[in-house]
Each structure stands twice: as structure tokens, then as C-alpha cells.
C-alpha positions, 0 to 999 in steps of 0.5 A, spaced: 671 308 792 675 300 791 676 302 783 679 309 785 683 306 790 686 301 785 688 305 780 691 310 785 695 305 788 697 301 781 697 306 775 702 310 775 702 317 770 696 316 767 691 322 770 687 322 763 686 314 763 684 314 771 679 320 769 676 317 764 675 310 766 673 311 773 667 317 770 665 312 764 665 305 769 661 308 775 656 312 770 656 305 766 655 301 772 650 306 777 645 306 771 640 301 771 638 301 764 644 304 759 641 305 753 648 301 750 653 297 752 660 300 754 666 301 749 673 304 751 678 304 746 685 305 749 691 308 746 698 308 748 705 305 747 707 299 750 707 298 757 704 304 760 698 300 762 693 298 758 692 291 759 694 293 766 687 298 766 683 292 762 685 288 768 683 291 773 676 293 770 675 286 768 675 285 776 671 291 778 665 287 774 667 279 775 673 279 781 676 273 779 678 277 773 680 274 767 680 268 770 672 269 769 669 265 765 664 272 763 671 275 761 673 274 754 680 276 752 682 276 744 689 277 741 689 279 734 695 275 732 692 269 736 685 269 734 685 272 728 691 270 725 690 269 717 687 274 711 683 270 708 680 268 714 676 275 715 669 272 714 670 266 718 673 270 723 665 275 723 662 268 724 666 265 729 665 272 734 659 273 733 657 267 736 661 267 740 659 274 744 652 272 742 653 266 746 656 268 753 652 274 753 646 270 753 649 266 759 651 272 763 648 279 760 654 283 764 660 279 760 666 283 759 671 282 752 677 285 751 681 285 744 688 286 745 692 288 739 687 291 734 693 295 730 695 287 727 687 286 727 685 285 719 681 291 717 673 288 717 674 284 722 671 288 728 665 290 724 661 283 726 661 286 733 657 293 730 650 290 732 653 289 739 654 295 740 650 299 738 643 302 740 638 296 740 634 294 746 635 286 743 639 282 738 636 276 736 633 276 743 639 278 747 640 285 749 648 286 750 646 293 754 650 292 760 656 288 757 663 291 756 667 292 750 675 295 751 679 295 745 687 296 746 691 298 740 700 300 740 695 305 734 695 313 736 701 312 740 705 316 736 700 322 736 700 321 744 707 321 744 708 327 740 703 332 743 706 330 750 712 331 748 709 338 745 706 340 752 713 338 755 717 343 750 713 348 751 714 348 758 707 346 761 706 340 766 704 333 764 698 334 768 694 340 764 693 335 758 686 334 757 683 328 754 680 334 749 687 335 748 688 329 744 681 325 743 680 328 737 686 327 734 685 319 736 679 319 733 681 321 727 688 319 726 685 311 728 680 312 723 684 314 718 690 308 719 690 303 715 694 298 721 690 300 727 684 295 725 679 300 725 681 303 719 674 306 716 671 302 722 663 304 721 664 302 729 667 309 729 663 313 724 656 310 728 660 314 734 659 307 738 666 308 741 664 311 748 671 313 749 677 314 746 682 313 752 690 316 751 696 313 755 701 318 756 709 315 755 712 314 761 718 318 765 723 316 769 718 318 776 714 313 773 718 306 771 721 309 779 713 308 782 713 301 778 719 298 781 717 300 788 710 297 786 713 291 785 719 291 790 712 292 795 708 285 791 713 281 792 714 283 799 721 286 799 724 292 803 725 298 798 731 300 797 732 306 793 739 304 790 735 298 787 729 302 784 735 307 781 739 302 778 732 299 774 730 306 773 737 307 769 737 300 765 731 303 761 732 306 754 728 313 753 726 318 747 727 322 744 735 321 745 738 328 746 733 330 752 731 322 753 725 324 758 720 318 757 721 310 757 721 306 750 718 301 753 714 304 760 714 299 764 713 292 761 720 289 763 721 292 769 719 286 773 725 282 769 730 287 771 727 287 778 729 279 777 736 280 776 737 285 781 735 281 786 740 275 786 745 281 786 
């Protein structure tokens, strides 16, 4: 209840994701003994959530959230920056995930960015995730693993936009709708990080999760959502003008944010001197 609370009052135009992560959580965490540790892969353009749903997963588990030691968070032009250091990379995480599991069996890692991620190096953690009762003695059954990617977006993007065209509701997309179009279309891409990944073709991944582009309703929820937080009144005339400085595709009908909602918080800024 406490999970769909936040998502329902934080993530806003996003019912495939809320869907998705809150059976796959609760399944995960209501289940004494899973056979494996959990997997999500999310999926989307940025700012429509993804670090956002990391986040709040991340506090479900540990509620200090990613300022638990149990959470682990990697950036791919941060932690794996250079080619020719792929073989070190493998080393460095997998004993780095060896190690904190061994700590505290439940840890969380998220890896952010995996489109800049240089193919191979995810693969070390293939023995993590897949369906073993130990590794070397630890079992990582109840840890948790969420990859996020910019990679897929464009298919998302596109079939979103299909759906408008043809004049059905955004809320009918279903994740059949586009799970296999990710699956594949990330397997296949050379820039997604998991370009011939054997952690896909092992089907190791529990789901992939889409993030719809965002329209102008949306960025409108997260203006008033952050007028809310920092402890304004809403003034619609304010929530409007943020909403009007946002740039949206494509450019004749412009129904979806170029950024969803990742500078609003700066715009908010600026208005508020005003």
C-alpha cells in the first residue's frame, strides 16, 4: 500500500511502469524464497521517471534510500569510463557485488546509463542473476538489480505516438504492447549496453519496463508536485507558464516533452523570483 501510495502521488503518466514494478516488487518481496534475484530494466527518454522509480524502489527496501550503504548506485561514464578497461571493470564489480551481498543479502544495485555502458561489461554480473542457490557461498536471491537506459526510447516514442495517431487513449498501451519490441530492439542495439547481452538471451531480465513520453498534462502534475514539496500555494498561471517553456515533439502536432520533466525544477526557479 505505502508503494502504491508513492507512485500514485509521485509518477506521473506512467501506468505500464506503476503496473509493472509494483506486481514485480510485491511478488518479489512477499516470496520467502525466490528461485532469483530480481532484474527490471527500464526504458524511457529522459526525465519521464526512471531514476525517479529507482529511487523510490530503493526506499521500499532500505529507507534511507540511496543514502543506504545497501544501495548501490553506478554510472556508466563514472565507473566505466575507459574501453580498454572492460576486464578490469568485470573484476572490480564483481567483487564489489560479491562483497556487499555478503554483507547484506538484500542489497539493491542500480545501473544508470547503460546506453554509454561499453558492451561486455554487465555480463560479469550474469552469475548473480541467474538461477543458482549460492555463488561461491553467497546467494544473491533476495538482492535487486534495476538497470536504466535512454536505449528503447525511440521505440517507445514511436509506438505511443502510433497509439495517439490512431486516435486511442494512452492508457490502453499495454506492456505486450511494447515488451517485445524492447527486448529485441536492446539486444540488437550496439549503443544499449546489452548489445548481445547473454544476460538477455538467458532471459534473466524479469522485466522490461517502458516509459511513455510525456504530454503537457504531465509536466503540468510535475510543477504542481514540486510547487507542493517545496511548500507553495499552486498557482495555476505559474504551473502554465513552466508548462509553456518546455519544448515537444514532433513538431507540427508537439504532444510529448523533449525532456519530460527533468528541468522543471529549474524553470519552477526562475518563476518564483517573479
Amino acid at each position: 500500500a505505502a508503494l502504491k501510495a508513492q507512485l500514485d502521488n509521485r509518477l506521473f503518466g506512467q501506468h505500464l511502469a506503476k503496473d509493472v514494478v509494483l506486481k514485480a516488487v510485491l511478488g518479489f518481496s512477499n516470496n520467502p524464497s525466490p528461485k532469483k534475484p530480481l532484474m527490471l530494466s527500464l526504458h524511457g527518454w529522459a526525465g519521464t521517471g526512471k531514476n525517479f522509480l529507482s529511487q523510490i524502489l530503493a526506499e521500499q527496501v532500505h529507507p534511507a534510500g540511496l543514502r543506504s550503504k545497501f544501495v548501490h548506485l553506478f554510472l556508466a561514464t563514472l565507473h566505466f569510463p575507459h574501453h580498454d578497461q572492460v576486464k578490469l571493470y568485470k573484476e572490480q564489480l564483481q567483487n564489489w557485488i560479491r562483497g556487499n551481498v555478503s554483507a547484506c543479502p538484500s542489497s539493491v544495485f542500480i545501473f544508470d546509463e547503460m546506453d554509454k555502458m561499453h558492451p561486455g561489461v554487465i555480463d560479469a554480473i550474469k552469475p548473480f542473476l541467474d538461477y543458482y542457490e549460492e555463488v561461491d557461498g553467497v546467494s544473491y536471491r533476495k538482492a535487486i538489480f534495476i538497470f536504466l537506459s535512454n536505449a528503447g526510447g525511440d521505440l517507445i516514442n514511436k509506438a505511443a505516438l502510433d497509439f495517439w495517431t490512431s486516435g486511442k487513449r494512452r492508457e490502453d498501451i499495454q506492456l505486450k504492447d511494447l515488451e517485445p519490441l524492447l527486448s529485441v530492439g536492446v539486444f540488437n542495439n550496439k549503443n544499449s549496453g546489452l548489445w548481445h547481452s547473454s544476460i538477455i538471451d538467458r532471459n534473466l531480465i524479469d522485466y522490461f519496463v517502458p516509459f511513455l513520453p510525456l504530454e503537457q498534462r504531465h509536466v503540468k502534475m510535475c510543477v504542481r508536485a514540486e510547487m507542493t514539496a517545496r511548500g507553495y500555494t499552486v498557482d495555476e498561471k505559474i504551473v502554465q507558464a513552466v508548462a509553456d517553456e518546455m519544448t515537444y515533439f514532433p513538431k507540427e502536432q508537439k504532444i510529448y516533452s523533449d525532456k519530460g520533466c527533468k528541468t522543471v525544477q529549474a524553470k519552477l526557479d526562475i518563476h518564483e523570483d517573479l
